[in-house]
Every structure is written in structure tokens, then in C-alpha cells.
C-alpha positions as CSV (number, residue, x, y, z in Angstrom):
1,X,26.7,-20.8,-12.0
2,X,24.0,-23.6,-12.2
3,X,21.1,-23.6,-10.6
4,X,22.2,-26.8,-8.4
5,X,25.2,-24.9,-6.9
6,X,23.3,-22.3,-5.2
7,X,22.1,-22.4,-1.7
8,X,18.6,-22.1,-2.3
9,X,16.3,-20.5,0.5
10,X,12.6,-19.6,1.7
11,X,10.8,-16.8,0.9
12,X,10.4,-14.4,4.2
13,X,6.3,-13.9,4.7
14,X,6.8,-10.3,3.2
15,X,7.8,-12.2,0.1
16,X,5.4,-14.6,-0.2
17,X,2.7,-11.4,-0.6
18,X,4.4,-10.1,-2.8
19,X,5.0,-13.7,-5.0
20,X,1.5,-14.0,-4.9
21,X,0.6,-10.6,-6.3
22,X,3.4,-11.3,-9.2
23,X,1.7,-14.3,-9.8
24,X,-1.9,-12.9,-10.2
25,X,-0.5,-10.1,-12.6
26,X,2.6,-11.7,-14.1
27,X,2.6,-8.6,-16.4
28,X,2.4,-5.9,-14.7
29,X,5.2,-3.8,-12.5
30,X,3.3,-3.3,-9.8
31,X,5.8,-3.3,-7.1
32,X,8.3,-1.6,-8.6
33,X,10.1,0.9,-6.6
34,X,12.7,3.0,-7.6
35,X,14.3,6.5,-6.7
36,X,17.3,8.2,-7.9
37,X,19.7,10.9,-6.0
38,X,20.3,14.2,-7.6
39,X,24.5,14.8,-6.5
40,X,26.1,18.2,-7.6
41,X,29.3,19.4,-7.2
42,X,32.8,18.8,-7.8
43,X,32.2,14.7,-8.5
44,X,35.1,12.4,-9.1
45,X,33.3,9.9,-11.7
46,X,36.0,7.2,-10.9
47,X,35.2,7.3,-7.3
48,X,31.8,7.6,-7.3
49,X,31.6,4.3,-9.5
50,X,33.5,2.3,-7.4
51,X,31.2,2.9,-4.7
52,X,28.0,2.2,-6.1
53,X,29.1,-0.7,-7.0
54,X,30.7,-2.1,-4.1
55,X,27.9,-1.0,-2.0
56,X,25.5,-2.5,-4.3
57,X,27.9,-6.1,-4.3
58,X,27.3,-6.0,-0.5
59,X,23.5,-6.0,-0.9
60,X,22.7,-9.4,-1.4
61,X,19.0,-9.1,-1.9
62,X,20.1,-7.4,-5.4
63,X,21.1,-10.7,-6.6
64,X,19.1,-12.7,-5.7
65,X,16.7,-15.2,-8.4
66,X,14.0,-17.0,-7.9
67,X,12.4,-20.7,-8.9
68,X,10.2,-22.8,-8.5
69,X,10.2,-25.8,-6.6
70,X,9.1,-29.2,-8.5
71,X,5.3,-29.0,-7.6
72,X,5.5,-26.1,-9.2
73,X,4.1,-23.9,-7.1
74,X,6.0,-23.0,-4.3
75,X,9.0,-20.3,-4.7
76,X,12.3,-20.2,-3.3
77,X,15.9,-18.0,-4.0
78,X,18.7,-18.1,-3.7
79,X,21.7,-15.5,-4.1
80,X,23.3,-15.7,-7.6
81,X,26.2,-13.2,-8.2
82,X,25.2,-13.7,-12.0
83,X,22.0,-11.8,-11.6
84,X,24.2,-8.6,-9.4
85,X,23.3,-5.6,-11.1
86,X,26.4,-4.3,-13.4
87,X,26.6,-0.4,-12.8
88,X,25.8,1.3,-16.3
89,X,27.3,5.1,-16.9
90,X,24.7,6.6,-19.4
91,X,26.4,10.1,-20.7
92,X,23.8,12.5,-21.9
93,X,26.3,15.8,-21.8
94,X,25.4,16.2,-25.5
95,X,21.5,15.8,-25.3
96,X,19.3,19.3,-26.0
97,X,17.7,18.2,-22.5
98,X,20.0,15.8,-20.4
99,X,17.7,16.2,-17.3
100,X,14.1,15.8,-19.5
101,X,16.2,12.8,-21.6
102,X,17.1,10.9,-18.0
103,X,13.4,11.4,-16.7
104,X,12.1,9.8,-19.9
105,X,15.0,7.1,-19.7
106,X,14.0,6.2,-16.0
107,X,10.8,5.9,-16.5
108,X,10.3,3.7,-19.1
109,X,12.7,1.4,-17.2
110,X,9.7,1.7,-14.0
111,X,7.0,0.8,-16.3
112,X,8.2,-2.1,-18.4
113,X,7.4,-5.6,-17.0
114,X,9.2,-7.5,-14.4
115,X,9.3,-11.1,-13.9
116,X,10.5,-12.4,-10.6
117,X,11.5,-15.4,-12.7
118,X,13.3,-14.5,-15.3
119,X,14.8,-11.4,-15.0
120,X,17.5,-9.0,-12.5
121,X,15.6,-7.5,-10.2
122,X,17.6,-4.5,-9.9
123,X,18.8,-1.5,-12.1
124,X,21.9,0.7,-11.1
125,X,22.5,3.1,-13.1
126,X,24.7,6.4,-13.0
127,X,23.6,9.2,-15.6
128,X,25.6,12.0,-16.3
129,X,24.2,15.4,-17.1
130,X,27.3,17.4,-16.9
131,X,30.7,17.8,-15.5
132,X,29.2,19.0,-12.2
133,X,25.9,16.9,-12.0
134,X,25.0,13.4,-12.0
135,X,21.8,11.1,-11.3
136,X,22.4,8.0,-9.6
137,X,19.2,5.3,-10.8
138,X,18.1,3.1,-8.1
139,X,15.0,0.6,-9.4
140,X,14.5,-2.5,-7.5
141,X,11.4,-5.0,-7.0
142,X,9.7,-4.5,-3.6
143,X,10.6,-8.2,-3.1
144,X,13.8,-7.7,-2.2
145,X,13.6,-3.9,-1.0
146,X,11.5,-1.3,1.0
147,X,12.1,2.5,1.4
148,X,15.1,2.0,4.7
149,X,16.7,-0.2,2.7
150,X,17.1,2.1,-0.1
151,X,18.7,4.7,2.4
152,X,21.3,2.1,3.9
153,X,22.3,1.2,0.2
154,X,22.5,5.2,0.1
155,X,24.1,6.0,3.0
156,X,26.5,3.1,2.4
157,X,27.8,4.8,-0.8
158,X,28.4,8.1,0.6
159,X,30.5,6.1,3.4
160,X,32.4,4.9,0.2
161,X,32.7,7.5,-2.0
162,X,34.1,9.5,1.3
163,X,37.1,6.4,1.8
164,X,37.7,6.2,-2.1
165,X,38.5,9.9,-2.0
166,X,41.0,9.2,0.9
167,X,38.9,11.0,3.5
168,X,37.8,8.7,5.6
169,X,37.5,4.5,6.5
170,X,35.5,2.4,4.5
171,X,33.2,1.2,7.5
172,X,32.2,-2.4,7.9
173,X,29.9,-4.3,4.6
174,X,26.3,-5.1,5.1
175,X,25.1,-8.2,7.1
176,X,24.3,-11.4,5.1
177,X,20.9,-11.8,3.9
178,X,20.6,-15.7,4.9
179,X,21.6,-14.8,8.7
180,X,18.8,-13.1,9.1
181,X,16.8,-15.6,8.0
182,X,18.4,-17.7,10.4
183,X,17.4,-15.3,13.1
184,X,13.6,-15.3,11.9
185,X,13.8,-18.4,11.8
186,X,14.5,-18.5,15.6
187,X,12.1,-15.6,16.6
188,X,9.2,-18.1,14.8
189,X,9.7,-20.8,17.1
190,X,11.1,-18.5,20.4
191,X,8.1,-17.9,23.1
192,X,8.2,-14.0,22.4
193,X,6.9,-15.1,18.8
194,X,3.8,-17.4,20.9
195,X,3.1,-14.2,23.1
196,X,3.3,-11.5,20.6
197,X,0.5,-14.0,18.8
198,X,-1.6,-13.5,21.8
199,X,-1.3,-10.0,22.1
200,X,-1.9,-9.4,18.5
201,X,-5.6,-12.1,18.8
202,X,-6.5,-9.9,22.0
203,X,-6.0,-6.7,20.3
204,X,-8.3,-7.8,17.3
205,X,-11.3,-9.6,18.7
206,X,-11.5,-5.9,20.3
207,X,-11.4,-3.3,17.2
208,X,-12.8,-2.6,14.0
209,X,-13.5,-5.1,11.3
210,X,-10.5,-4.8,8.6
211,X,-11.2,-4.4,5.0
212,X,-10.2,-7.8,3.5
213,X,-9.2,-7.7,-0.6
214,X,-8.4,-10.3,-3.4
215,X,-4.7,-9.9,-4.8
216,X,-6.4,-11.5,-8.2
217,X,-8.9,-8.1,-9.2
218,X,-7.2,-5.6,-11.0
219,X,-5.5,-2.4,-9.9
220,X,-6.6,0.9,-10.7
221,X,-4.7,2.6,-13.6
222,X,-4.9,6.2,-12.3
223,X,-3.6,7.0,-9.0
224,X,-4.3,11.2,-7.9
225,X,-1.0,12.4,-6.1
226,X,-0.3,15.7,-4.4
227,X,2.8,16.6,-3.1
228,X,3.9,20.2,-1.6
229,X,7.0,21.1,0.9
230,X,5.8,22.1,4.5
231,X,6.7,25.3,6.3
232,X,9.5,25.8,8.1
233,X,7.2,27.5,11.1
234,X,5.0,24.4,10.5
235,X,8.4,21.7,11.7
236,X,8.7,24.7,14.4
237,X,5.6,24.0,15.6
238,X,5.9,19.9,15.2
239,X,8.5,19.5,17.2
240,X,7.6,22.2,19.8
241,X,4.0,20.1,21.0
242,X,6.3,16.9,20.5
243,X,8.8,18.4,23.0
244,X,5.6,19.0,24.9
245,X,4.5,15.8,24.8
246,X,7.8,13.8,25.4
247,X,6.6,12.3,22.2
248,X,8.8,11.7,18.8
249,X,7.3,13.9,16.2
250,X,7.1,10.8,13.6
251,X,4.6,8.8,15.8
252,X,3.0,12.6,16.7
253,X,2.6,12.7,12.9
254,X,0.7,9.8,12.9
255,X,-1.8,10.4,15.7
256,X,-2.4,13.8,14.3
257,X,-3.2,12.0,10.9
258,X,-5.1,9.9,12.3
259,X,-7.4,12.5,14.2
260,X,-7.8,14.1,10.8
261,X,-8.7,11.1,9.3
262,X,-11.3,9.8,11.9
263,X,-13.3,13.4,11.0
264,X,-13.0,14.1,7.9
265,X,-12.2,10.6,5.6
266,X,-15.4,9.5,3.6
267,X,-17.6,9.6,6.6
268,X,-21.5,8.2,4.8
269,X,-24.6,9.3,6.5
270,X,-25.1,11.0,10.2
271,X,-24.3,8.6,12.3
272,X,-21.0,8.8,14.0
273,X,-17.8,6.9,14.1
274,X,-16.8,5.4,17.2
275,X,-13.6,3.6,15.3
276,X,-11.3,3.5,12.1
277,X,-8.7,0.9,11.8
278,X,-5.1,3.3,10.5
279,X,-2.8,1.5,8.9
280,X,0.6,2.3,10.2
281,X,4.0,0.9,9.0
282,X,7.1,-0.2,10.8
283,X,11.0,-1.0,10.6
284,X,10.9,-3.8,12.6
285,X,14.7,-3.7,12.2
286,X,16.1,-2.6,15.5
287,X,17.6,-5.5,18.0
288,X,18.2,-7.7,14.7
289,X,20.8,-8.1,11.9
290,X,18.5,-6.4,9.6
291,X,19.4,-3.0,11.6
292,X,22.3,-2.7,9.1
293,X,20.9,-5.1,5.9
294,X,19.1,-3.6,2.6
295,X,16.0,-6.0,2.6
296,X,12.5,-5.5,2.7
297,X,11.9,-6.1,6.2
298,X,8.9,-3.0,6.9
299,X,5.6,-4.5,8.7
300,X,2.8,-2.8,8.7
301,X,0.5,-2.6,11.6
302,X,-3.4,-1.6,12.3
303,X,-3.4,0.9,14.7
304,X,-6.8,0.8,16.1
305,X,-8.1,4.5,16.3
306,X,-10.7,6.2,18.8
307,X,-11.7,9.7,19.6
308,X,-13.4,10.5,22.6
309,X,-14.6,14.1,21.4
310,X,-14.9,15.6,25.5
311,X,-10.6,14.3,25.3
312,X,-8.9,17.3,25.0
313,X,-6.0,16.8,22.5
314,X,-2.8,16.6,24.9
315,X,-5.4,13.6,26.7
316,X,-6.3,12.5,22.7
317,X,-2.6,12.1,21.7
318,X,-0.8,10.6,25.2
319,X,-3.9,7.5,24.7
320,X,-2.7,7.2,20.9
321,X,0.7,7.6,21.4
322,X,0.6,5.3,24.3
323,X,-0.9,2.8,21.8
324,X,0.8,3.1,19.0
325,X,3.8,2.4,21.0
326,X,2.2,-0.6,22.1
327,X,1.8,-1.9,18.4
328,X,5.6,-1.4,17.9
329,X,6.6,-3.2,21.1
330,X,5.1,-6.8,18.9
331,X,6.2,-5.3,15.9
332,X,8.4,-8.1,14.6
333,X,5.3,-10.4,14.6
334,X,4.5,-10.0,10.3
335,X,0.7,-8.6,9.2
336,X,1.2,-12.0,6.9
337,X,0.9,-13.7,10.0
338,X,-1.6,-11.9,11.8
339,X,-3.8,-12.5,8.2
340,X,-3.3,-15.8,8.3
341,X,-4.2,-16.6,12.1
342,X,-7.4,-14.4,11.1
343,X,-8.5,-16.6,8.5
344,X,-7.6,-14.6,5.2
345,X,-6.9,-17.4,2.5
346,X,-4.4,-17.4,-0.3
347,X,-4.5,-14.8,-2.7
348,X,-6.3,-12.2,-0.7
349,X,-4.8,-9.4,1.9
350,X,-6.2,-7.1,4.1
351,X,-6.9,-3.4,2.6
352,X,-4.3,-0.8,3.6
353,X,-6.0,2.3,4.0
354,X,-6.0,4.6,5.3
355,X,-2.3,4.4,5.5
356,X,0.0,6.9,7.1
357,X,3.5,6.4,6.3
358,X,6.5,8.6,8.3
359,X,9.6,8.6,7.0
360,X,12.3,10.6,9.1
361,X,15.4,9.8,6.7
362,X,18.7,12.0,6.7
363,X,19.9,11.9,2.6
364,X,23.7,10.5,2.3
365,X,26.0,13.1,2.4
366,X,28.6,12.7,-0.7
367,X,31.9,14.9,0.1
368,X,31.9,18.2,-1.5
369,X,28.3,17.6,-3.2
370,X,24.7,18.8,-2.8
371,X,22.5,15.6,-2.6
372,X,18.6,15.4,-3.3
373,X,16.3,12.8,-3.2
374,X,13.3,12.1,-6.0
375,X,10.8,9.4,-5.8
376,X,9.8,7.8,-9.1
377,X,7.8,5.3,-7.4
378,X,6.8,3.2,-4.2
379,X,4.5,0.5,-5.7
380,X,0.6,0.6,-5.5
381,X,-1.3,2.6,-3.3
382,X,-4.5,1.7,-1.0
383,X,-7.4,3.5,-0.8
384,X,-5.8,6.6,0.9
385,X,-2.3,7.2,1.7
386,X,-0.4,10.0,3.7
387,X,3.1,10.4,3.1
388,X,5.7,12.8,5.2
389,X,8.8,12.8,4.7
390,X,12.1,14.9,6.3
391,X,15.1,14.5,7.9
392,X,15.6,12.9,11.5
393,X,15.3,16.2,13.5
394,X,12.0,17.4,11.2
395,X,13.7,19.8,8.9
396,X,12.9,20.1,5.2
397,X,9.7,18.5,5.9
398,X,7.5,17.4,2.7
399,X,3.6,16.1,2.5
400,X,2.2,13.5,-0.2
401,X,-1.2,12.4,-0.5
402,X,-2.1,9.4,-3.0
403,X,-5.6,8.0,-3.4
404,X,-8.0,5.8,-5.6
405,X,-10.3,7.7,-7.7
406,X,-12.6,5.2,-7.4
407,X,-13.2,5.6,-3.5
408,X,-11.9,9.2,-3.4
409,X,-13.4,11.4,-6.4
410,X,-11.1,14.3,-7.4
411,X,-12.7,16.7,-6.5
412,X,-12.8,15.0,-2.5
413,X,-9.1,14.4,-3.2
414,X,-8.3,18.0,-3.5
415,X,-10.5,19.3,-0.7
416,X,-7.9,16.8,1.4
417,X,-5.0,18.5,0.0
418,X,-6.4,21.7,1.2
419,X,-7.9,20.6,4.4
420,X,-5.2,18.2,6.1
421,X,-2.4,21.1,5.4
422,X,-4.9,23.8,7.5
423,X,-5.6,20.8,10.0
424,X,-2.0,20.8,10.7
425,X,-1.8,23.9,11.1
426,X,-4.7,24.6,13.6
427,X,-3.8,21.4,15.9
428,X,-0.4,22.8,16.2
429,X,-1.4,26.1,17.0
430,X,0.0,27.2,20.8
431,X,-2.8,26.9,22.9
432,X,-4.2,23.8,20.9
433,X,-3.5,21.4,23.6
434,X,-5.9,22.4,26.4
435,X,-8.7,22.1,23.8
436,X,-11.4,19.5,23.6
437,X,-11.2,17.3,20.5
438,X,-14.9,18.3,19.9
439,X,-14.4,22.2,20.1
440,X,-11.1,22.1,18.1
441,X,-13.2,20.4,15.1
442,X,-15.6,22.6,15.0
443,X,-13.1,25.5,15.6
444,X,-11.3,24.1,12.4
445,X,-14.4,23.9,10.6
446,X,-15.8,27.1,11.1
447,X,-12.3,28.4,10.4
448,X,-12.4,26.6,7.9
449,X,-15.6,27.6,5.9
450,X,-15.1,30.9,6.8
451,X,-11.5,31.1,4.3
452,X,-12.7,28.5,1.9
């Protein structure tokens, strides 16, 4: 299909950050993301095909190209079913090491180069390790995908593989891509769009300065990662005090993280904080087509964080919560937008860290199988990232930390791994509650020294 014949279309303002940082490191796969699902059991290979692939023809983001307009500098794309991933069946029964052999394979696929220009910005692929076990590849650009996405292309499949076993209906296909840039479209020139501008111009002229950076210096090579599973007690305990507090335990996640952070995160000198600026994301999916539509569509919000240390913690975390539920009510309005209305010029963004992320995400359930889930990668990292991830009721709960080296030494990094995991602990001990946020620090620290 020529280039002529396809209905070419604007970049969302999600793309657009992302164009810009391909175009100051053409090279390099930054914002590659990719993940693969671990299915074993009594698989039907024939079945299980078919529904990858009709899942993944029903995501239009995954074939969609990009060009150039004639001045040569603004980008626009188009869906061209020429650039749909084809599903590739990689058999590696006889290898000495199927599962070490896949690893390798996958991720020299994450770290070659992608260019937005020329090439398919998706890989599907479905490796088999045995009769009973098989890996299904999911790599994608973060242009066109973020991490709910990802789980309604999942989900999606499962729904699939389920009807092409017989056991079940096929379920409706995914919304079209282009209607929900019709309905952006709308919301940008609708009065909620002018009001949720004000709010977001009131909310700023009132917090913290944000950390501004330039899209053009170079990213670290070295990220330090942690990752550990967390106690079933521990989700006990989570979704106990979030019972407690009327409160979802994602969004309790996040104050809690934040309280850890205001104390303990690269704090110079003696004098104390009154603010830090927590960088929060959100689905901004829910009342819009993109509810059910594999896009990247994920905001991400500075939630402005204070700790009045005479609070106690129940008083800490209704204030928090009450404001971080705030923040998602003008959700929809983009952090592209909000830069732009605060000045930031092309080529720079504001600095994402620290950044709590909370990901409450059943896995697809494929009939007959045991499914897992295993991150490759989620792009770049920020300064300081948190991580949890678990199912939508808090089981199977899991903890990742990722940081700079350059702003967070090792040796700082693993004192965090140590430290937040304890901090979680202590906050949600019965009892916690009634404390003041001053005498549960330094409960926590003496604690804390006293075990260390």
C-alpha cells in the first residue's frame, strides 16, 4: 500500500515526547518495552496462534508508520496493515537450554536499534520450549504502547484462545485507534479541557519547583534494579489499614511511598523539607474509548507532597489521599500540556523522579494453563523509581526499585532496598495509625539502627 492511500493522522502529545526523544538519539532503543508470558500446561499450539494473532490484528497502534511531513520536521502516522507484526513460532525443543536460548534471543531483540521511521514497531513472537511450555514475546515501542495496554492485548488473547478451544464467545474487537483521536480531539476544545487548565495553573503557582531536563544529553548506561516478592502477611496488612481507611490500597501505596520518600530520599544538609514534588502515573482511560484500546494513553501527574510531622498517619494519609484523588479527577489534561503552558520549550521535559508507579493487573488466564508475567523492560528510568506490582485484590504482591547511579550511589541504593521494605512494614503495623508522623519516624529509625 502506498504511502498516498493511507489516512494519515497527528501524533497524540504522549507521542510527540516520545518523537522528540527518538529524534535526539536516533540510535538508541530507549523506549523500548517489552515483556513476555510464561504459559504451561496442556497448550494447543494451533489455537494459541490464532489468537495472538487476531488479538494483535485488532491493535491498531501495532501497525502503525510514521513520516514526515514536507517541512521535514513535523511527524504524522498512519495505520498501514503492511507494517502488522506477522506472529513468528521460534522452536527451541532441541536446544541444550531452551529457556537460557529464548532469554538471549529476546534480548538482543530489546537492545538493537529502533527507528520510528523505518521499521515495525512491534515484535510477536511465540517460542516454544517444550510440548507443555511456551513463551509468548511481546516487544513494542512506547510510542504506540504503555504497561495497560500490554494487559488488554493480553487479556484479549486469553479471551481468544478460550473461544478457539470452543469454550467460550470471542467477545467484541478493540476500539479504533483514530476514534479516539476524534474524542481528544473534542475534549481539547470542550470547556472541561479550559477548566482542568485552570486547576492544573492554580495547583502549580502553589508547590514545589519541578526539575526541568533536556531530552538531547545522554542517558545513563547503568541503571541499579532491585526486585523481591512481598509477604503475604505484608498484602494482609495493606489491605487491612486500606479497609481502614476507605482507601484503595494502590493510591494507599503511593502515599505511603511518598511518606517514605519525603524522609528518607537524598535529603542534603539539616535543614528540613517542607515539600517534594512525587511523580505519580495515571490511566486516564476510564469514561473514553481508550477504556478498551491497546495505546499508550498513561499520564503522569506531580503529586505535590507535604508532611505535617504533629499529623498522625490516619490524618497524614486521608489529606494525601484526598489529594491525590484530586489530581486524577483532571487527569485527562496531558503533563505535555501542563509543560507547555509552564514554559518548558522543545526538546526538554520535566524530571520524573521520584516516581511511584502502582500497577494492580490480574495476568490473562489461558484455559487449562499456568500463566506468569516477566518484565524485560519499561524504557528509561528517572532519578528514582518505585515499582509494585500484583493483582487487583493485592495478592502476589512484588516491589522494584530502579535508580541512577549518578544521583543514587550504590551503596545509598541498597540501604533503600533494605529500608523501604522495613518502612512498609512498621507503617502497617496495627496500632500504626494513631501515631504522629514525627514519632513513627523516629520509632522506625531507632528500630531501625537497632537491627541494622
Amino acid at each position: 500500500m502506498s504511502e498516498n492511500t493511507l489516512n494519515w493522522m497527528p501524533l497524540t502529545l504522549p507521542q510527540l515526547d516520545f518523537w522528540e526523544e527518538f529524534a535526539c538519539h536516533p540510535d538508541e532503543p530507549l523506549s523500548t518495552v517489552a515483556h513476555y508470558i510464561d504459559i504451561r500446561g496442556a497448550i494447543d499450539e494451533q489455537a494459541l496462534s490464532q489468537a495472538v494473532e487476531q488479538a494483535v490484528r485488532e491493535t491498531d497502534v501495532l501497525s502503525l508508520r510514521f513520516r514526515l511531513r514536507e517541512d521535514g520536521h513535523t511527524p504524522e502516522q498512519a495505520r498501514d496493515p503492511q507494517r502488522l507484526p506477522q506472529l513468528q513460532l521460534i522452536d527451541l525443543q532441541s536446544s541444550a537450554n531452551p529457556e537460557q536460548e529464548a532469554k538471549a534471543l529476546m534480548q538482543a531483540d530489546v537492545d538493537a536499534p529502533l527507528n520510528l521511521l523505518n521499521q515495525p514497531l512491534s515484535a510477536q513472537w511465540l517460542i516454544k520450549l517444550d510440548a507443555t511450555r511456551y513463551l509468548w514475546y511481546i516487544r513494542a515501542h512506547h510510542i504506540v504502547m504503555d504497561g495497560f495496554g500490554m494487559t488488554l492485548l493480553e487479556q484479549r488473547c486469553a479471551t481468544l484462545y478460550s473461544h478457539f478451544l470452543g469454550k467460550g464467545e470471542a467477545g467484541a474487537p478493540f476500539n479504533a485507534f483514530a476514534s479516539f483521536l476524534d474524542e481528544e480531539q473534542s475534549y481539547r476544545s470542550s470547556r472541561r479541557f479550559e477548566q482542568d487548565k485552570a486547576f492544573w495553573q492554580d495547583y502549580l503557582a502553589s508547590s514545589s519547583d519541578l526539575t526541568v531536563l533536556n531530552k538531547e544529553d545522554d542517558y545513563g548506561d547503568e541503571t541499579l534494579h532491585f526486585s523481591c516478592e512481598l509477604s503475604p502477611a505484608l498484602s494482609g496488612q495493606l489491605k487491612a489499614v486500606a479497609g481502614e481507611l476507605k482507601m484503595g490500597w494502590p493510591d494507599l501505596l503511593v502515599n505511603l511511598s511518598g511518606l517514605y520518600l519525603f524522609r528518607f530520599l537524598g535529603q542534603p544538609g539539616d535543614q528540613p523539607r517542607t515539600a517534594i514534588p512525587l511523580w505519580v502515573p495515571f490511566m486516564s482511560r476510564w469514561g473514553s474509548v481508550g477504556a478498551y484500546m491497546p495505546a499508550l494513553l498513561v499520564n503522569i501527574l506531580p503529586l505535590h507532597v507535604t508532611v505535617n510531622p504533629d499529623d498522625t498517619l490516619a490524618q497524614y494519609l486521608t489529606t494525601s489521599g484526598k489529594s491525590l484523588r484530586q489530581l486524577y479527577s483532571r487527569g485527562r489534561y496531558r503533563i505535555e500540556q501542563i509543560a507547555a503552558d509552564q514554559g518548558l520549550t522543545a526538546n526538554s521535559r520535566y524530571f520524573f523522579s521520584p516516581f511511584v508507579n502502582v500497577l494492580p493487573f490480574d495476568p490473562p488466564e489461558f484455559e487449562g494453563c499456568e500463566v506468569k508475567h516477566q518484565v524485560i523492560t519499561s524504557g528509561p528510568a528517572d532519578g528514582f523509581n518505585i515499582t509494585f506490582r500484583g493483582r487487583t485484590n493485592a495478592d502476589a504482591l512484588t516491589l522494584s526499585l530502579d535508580a541512577d547511579p549518578l544521583a543514587h550511589p550504590r551503596e545509598e541504593f541498597e540501604q533503600h532496598q533494605r529500608r523501604l521494605l522495613q518502612f512498609l512494614e512498621a507503617v502497617l503495623t496495627p496500632g500504626s495509625l494513631q501515631l504522629p508522623i514525627n514519632a513513627l519516624y523516629q520509632r522506625f529509625e531507632r528500630d531501625s539502627a537497632s537491627t541494622s
